[in-house]
C-alpha positions as CSV (number, residue, x, y, z in Angstrom):
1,X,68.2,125.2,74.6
2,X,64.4,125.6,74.0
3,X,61.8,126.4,76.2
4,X,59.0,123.8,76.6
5,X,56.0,125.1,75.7
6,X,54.2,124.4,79.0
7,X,56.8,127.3,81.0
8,X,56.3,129.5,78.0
9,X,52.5,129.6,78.6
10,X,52.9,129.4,82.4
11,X,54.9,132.5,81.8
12,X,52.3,134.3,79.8
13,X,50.1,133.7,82.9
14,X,52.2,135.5,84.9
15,X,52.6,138.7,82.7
16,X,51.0,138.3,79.2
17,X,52.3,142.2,78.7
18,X,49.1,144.1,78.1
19,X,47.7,147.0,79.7
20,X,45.2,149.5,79.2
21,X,46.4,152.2,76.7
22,X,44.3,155.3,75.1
23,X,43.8,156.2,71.4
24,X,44.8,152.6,70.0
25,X,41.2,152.3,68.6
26,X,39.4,154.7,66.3
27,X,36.2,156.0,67.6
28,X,37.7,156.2,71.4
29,X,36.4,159.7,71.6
30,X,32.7,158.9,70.5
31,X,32.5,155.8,72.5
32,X,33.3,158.3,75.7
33,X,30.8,160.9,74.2
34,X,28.3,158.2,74.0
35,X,28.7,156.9,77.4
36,X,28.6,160.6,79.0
37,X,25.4,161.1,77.6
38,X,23.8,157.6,78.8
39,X,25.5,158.5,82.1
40,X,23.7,161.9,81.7
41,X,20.1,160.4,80.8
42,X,20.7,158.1,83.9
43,X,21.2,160.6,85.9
44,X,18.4,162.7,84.4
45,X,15.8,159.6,85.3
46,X,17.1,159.5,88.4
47,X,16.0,162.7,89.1
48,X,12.2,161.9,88.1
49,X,12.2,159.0,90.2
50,X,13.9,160.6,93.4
51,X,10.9,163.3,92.6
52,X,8.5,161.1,92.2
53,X,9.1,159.0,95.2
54,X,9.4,161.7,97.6
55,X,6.3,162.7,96.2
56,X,4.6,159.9,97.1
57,X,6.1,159.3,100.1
58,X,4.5,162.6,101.1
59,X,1.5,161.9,99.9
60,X,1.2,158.5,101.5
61,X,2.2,160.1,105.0
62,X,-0.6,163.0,104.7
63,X,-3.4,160.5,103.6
64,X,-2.6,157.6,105.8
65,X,-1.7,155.4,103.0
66,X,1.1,153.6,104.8
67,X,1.7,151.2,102.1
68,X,2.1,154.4,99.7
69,X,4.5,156.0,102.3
70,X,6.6,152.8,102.7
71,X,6.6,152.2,98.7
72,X,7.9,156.1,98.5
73,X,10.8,155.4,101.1
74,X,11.9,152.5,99.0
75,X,11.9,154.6,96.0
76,X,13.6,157.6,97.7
77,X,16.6,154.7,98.8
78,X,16.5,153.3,95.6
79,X,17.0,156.6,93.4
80,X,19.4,158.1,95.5
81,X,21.5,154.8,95.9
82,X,21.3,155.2,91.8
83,X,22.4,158.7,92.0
84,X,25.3,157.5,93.8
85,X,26.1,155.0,91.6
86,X,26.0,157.0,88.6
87,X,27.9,159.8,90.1
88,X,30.9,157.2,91.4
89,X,31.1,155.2,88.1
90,X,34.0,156.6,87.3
91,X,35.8,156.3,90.6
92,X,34.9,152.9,91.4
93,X,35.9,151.5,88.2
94,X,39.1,153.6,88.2
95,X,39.8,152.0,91.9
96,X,39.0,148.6,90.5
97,X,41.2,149.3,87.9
98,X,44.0,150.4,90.1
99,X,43.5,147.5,92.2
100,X,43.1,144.8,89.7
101,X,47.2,146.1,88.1
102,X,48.5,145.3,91.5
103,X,48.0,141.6,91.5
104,X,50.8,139.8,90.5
C-alpha cells in the first residue's frame, strides 16, 4: 500500500531531517574569518562612538548645552547597547539556535 502524497508531505513537515552540520560547504573557514573581522570593525566603531559620546556628553554638561548633554547620553546608551550586542552575537544566536531544535 502506497502512501498518499498529502501524509508524505505532512510528514516532511514534521521532520524534513536536516540539521545544522560543519564543513559541508567549501569556504566555511573564510566565511567565519570574514565575519570575525566585521564583528571586530563593529566593535572597533563602537568604541569611537562610546568615546565620542561620552565626550560630548561632558562637554554638554560643563558648557550648559543641555541638548549636547542629552544627545551624549543617548549616544553613550546607544554604543554600549551595541557593544553588547556585538559581544553576545554569538550567544544569542547559539540560544536561538538551541531553542529553535526543540520545537517539535
Amino acid at each position: 500500500m502506497s502512501v498518499p502524497l498529502a501524509d508524505h508531505v505532512i510528514q516532511l513537515a514534521y521532520d524534513p531531517g536536516i540539521s545544522p552540520q560543519g564543513g559541508g560547504l567549501p569556504g566555511l573557514a573564510v566565511l567565519k574569518n570574514v565575519v570575525n573581522s566585521i564583528n571586530m570593525f563593529g566593535i572597533i566603531a563602537v568604541v569611537g562612538a562610546l568615546a565620542v559620546s561620552l565626550g560630548v556628553w561632558a562637554w554638554g554638561h560643563h558648557t550648559g548645552g543641555h541638548q549636547a548633554e542629552a544627545n551624549g547620553k543617548k549616544g553613550a546608551v546607544v554604543a554600549t547597547g551595541a557593544a553588547l550586542g556585538l559581544g553576545a552575537a554569538n550567544g544569542i544566536v547559539a540560544f536561538f539556535s538551541d531553542l529553535g531544535s526543540q520545537v517539535h
